[in-house]
N, C-alpha and C positions, 0 to 999 in steps of 0.2 A: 870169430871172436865176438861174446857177446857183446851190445852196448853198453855204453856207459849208463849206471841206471841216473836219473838225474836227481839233484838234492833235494831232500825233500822241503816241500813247502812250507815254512813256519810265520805263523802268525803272534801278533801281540797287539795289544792295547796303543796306538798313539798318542792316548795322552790328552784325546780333545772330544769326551763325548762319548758317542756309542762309532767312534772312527777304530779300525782293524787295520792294521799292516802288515802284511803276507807279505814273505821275501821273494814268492815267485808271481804271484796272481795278484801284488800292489795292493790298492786299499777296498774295504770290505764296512760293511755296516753291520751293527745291531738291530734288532727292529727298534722302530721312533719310539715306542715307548721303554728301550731298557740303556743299558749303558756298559760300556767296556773294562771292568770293573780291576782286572788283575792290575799289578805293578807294570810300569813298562818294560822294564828290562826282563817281565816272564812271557818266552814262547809255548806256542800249543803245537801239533801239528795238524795239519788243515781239515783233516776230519776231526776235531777234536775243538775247532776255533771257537764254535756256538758255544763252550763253556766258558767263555772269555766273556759274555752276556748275561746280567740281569737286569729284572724290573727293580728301580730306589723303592718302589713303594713297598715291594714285600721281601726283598732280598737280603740274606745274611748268608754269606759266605764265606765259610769257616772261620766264623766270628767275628770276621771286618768287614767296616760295616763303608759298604759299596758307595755312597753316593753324599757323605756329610761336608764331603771338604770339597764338594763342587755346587751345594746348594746355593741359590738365589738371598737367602737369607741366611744372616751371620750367624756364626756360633758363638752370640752374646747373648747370657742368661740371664735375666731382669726379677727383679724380687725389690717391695717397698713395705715400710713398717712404718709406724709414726718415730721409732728408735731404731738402732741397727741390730737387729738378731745377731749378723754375720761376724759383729765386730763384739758379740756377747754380750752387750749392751740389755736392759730390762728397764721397762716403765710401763710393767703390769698395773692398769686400774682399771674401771669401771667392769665392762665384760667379760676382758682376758687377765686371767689369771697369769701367775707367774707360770704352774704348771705347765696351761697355753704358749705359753709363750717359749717353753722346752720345749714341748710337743713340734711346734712349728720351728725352731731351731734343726732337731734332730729331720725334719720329712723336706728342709730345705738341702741341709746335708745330703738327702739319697736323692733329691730331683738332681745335683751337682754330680754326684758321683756314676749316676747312669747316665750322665750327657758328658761321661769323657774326665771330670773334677778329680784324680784318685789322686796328683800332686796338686797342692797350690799353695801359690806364693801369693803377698798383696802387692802392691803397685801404686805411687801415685804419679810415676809418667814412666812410660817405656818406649822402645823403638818399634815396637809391636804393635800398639796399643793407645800411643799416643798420651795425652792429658786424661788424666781420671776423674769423670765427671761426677761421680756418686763419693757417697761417704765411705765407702768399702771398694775398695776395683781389686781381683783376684785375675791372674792367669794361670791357666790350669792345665794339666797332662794328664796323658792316659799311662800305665807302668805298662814297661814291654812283660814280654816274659822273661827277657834278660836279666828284671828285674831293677833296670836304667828306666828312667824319665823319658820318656818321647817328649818332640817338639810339641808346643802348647796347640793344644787343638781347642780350648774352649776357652771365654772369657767370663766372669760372673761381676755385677755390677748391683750394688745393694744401696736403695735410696730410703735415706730415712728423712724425716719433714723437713729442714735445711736441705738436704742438696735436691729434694723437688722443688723447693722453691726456687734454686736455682735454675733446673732445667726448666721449667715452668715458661719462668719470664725468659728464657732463652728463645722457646722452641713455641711457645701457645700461645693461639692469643689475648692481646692485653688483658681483658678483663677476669682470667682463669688465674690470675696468679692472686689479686687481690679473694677471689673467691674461696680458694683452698685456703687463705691463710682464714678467712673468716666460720670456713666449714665448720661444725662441729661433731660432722658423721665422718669415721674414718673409712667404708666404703667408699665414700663419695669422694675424699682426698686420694684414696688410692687409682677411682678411675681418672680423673685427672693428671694426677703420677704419671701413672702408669703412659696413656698418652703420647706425654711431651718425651719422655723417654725412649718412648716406640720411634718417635717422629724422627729424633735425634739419629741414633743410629741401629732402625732396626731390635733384630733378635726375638728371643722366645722369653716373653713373660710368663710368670707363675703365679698364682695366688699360691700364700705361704701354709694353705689347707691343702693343697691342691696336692693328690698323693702320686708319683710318677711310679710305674710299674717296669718301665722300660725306658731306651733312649727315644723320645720324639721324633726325632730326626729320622729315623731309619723309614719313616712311614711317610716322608715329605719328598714330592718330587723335586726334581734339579730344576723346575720353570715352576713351581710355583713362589708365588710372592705374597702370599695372604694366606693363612690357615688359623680356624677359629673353630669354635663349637656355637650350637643351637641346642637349647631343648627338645627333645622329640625325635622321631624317627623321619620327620619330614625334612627337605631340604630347602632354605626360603628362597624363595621369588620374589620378585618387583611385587608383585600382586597379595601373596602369599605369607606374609612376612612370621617369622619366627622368633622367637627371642633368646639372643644371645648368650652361652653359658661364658662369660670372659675372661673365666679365670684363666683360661690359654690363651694367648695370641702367638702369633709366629707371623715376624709381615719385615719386607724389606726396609730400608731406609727411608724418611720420605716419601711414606706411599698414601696415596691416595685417597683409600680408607680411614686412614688415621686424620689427615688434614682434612677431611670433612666430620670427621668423629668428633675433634676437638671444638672446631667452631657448631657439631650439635650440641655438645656441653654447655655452649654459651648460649644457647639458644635455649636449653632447658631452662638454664637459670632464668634468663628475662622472663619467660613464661612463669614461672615462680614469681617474679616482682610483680606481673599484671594479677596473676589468680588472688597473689598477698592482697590488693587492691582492691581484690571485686568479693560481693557478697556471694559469688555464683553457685560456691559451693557450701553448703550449711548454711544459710544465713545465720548471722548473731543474734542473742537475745539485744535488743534495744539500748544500747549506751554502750555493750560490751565491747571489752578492746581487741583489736583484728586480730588472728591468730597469727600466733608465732611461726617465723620459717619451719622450725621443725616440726610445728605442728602439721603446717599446712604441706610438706613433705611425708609426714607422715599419711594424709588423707591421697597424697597421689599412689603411696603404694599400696593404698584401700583398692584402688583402682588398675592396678599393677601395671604402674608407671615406674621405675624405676630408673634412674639415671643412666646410668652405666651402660644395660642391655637399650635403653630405649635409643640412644644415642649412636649405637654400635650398631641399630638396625638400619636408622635413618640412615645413617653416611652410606653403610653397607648396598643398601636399594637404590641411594641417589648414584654411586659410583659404577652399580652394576648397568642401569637405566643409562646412561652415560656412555658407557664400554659398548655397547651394546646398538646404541645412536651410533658412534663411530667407527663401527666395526673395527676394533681394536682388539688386538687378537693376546697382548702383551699383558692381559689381567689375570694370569693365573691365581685361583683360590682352588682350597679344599676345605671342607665344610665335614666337621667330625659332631656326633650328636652324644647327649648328654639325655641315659636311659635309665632308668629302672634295672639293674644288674639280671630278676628274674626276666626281665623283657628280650634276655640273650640268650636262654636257653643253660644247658650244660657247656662252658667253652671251658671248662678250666680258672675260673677267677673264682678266689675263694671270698665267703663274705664276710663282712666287717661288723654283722650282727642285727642287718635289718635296718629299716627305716631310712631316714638320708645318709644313713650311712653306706647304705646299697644304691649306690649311683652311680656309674661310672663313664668313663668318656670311650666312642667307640669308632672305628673308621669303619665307613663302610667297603672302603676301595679292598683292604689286606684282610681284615675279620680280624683284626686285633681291638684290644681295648689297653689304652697309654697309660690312663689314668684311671684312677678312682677319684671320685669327684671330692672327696674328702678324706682327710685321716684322722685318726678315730683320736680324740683327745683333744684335737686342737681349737675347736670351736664347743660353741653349744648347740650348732647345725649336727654336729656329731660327736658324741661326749661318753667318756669312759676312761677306764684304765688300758695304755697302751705300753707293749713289751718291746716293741718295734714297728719301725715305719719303712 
């Protein structure tokens, strides 16, 4: 009589990481850099279990996307205007137009709707979600193909100048709240914004040019906590330093980077009230009256000083210098570069017609590019008739 053949071995996903659970052979790994991706309740059989593994950084698996809802960083979308776009709101003058201010409506739409946004509702307190800090708070779903709502997997939060002021004085310190309110560059209010709202709770900022090609997320590992862009093909060092493209962030709650970011902001500023002070730069003609903040901001991006990137570098080097001192192993970043489109070769990205409009964001880790660094219409960085974003 032959033997009994025995059952076969099947394998599934536990639930926690790149951990395997074989019903004969108990638990089993992925390699450290990928992850257990299937549903728990689906088995493999044990030659077969290795499908049950992908890398988050380049994986897409039959469309679902492996590694969003176990990332370090929240899936809250962040967007700031001096109005609210989101809530349709317009206080088109000086630079942007109303046009513009379409243009960046409609490309805010498709950053939401490739990060998951295909339903959403607003909010101003939920069980999910909590108090709604911005002027706009959305929670969002993906449509099955059953053509039902799935449970909300993204959240969108849209600050217009009242509720950064709010988050401002909440989250930064003291002397940034009176600063924006006196700003009169709306970059300069927005990296501020932007900031205190990072600081708060996390998520992935956008600038509202900023044109998404895909979901973010799918290129972000599950331990990273900080992901940003630089100019160039280089990657910055302590020594080395780069400057920031910041229309991305993606950074945990309270991290790091950002509470040194903020107190660099205020450190630009006083540096701005001594240079206001001193002759050092132009001296004046003879009795003439000192120049204006905006002028003398103006003469720092002669020198390409710029708030925002200059600020985001400093924190960036003193936090890495730091890490580094303590051998702390907990500062996951990834570092994506902002290039010249022809600088990538043939990859498939079609162009936007040349000049800055041909820039886009690129990982080196996947060979994907997220973004285009602008859509076409929405500024005067890159300007035109646009039929879609």
């Amino acid at each position: 009589m032959a033997a009994a053949r025995p059952a076969p071995d099947l394998c599934g996903c536990s639930g926690s990481d790149n951990q395997i659970n074989c019903s004969t052979t108990g638990l089993r790994y992925c390699a450290p850099d990928e992850v257990c991706h299937a549903p728990t309740n689906a088995t493999f059989p044990f030659g077969d279990w290795g499908s049950l593994c992908s890398n988050p950084l380049t994986a897409n698996v039959l469309g679902v996307r492996p590694s969003a809802s176990r990332l370090l960083i929240p899936s809250l979308l962040l967007f700031t205007y001096k109005c609210d776009l989101l809530a349709s709101d317009s206080c088109a003058e000086g630079k942007y137009t109303a046009r513009n201010e379409e243009v960046m409506r409609l490309n805010m739409w498709n950053t939401i709707r490739l990060h998951g946004g295909e339903e959403c509702a607003s909010y101003t307190s939920n069980a999910l979600n909590g108090e709604c800090p911005a002027s706009t708070c959305l929670s969002c779903s993906t449509r099955r193909k059953s053509g039902q709502p799935s449970s909300a997997n993204v959240t969108v939060h849209f600050y217009d100048d009242a509720a950064c002021e709010s988050v401002i004085e909440k989250e930064a310190p003291a002397p940034l709240l009176h600063r924006f309110q006196a700003e009169s560059e709306g970059m300069y209010k927005a990296d501020i914004c932007r900031g205190a709202a990072l600081k708060r709770g996390g998520g992935f900022y956008f600038d509202l040019d900023l044109k998404a090609r895909i979901d973010s997320r799918t290129l972000i590992s599950n331990s990273s906590t900080f992901v940003s862009c630089v100019e160039g093909k280089e990657k910055p060092t302590e020594s080395e330093p780069q400057e920031f493209f910041q229309a991305f962030i993606a950074v945990t709650p309270n991290h790091a980077i950002i509470e040194k970011y903020l107190h660099a902001v205020v450190q630009w500023y006083e540096e701005t009230e001594s240079e206001l002070s001193s002759s050092a730069y132009f001296p004046p003609p003879l009795l003439a009256p000192p120049p204006t903040r905006v002028a003398l901001r103006q003469r720092r991006a002669m020198r390409s000083r710029w708030m925002g990137t200059e600020a985001m570098g400093t924190a960036f080097r003193s936090v890495l210098a730091e890490a580094r001192a303590r051998a702390r192993d907990d500062l996951e970043v990834q570092i994506w570069h902002e290039v010249p489109l022809v600088d990538l070769g043939d990859i498939g990205v079609p162009s936007q017609g040349g000049d800055l409009c041909d820039f886009v964001v690129f990982d080196p880790l996947s060979g994907e590019v997220p973004f285009s660094s602008r859509a076409r219409g929405a500024t005067d960085y890159c300007s035109g008739d646009v039929t879609s974003t």
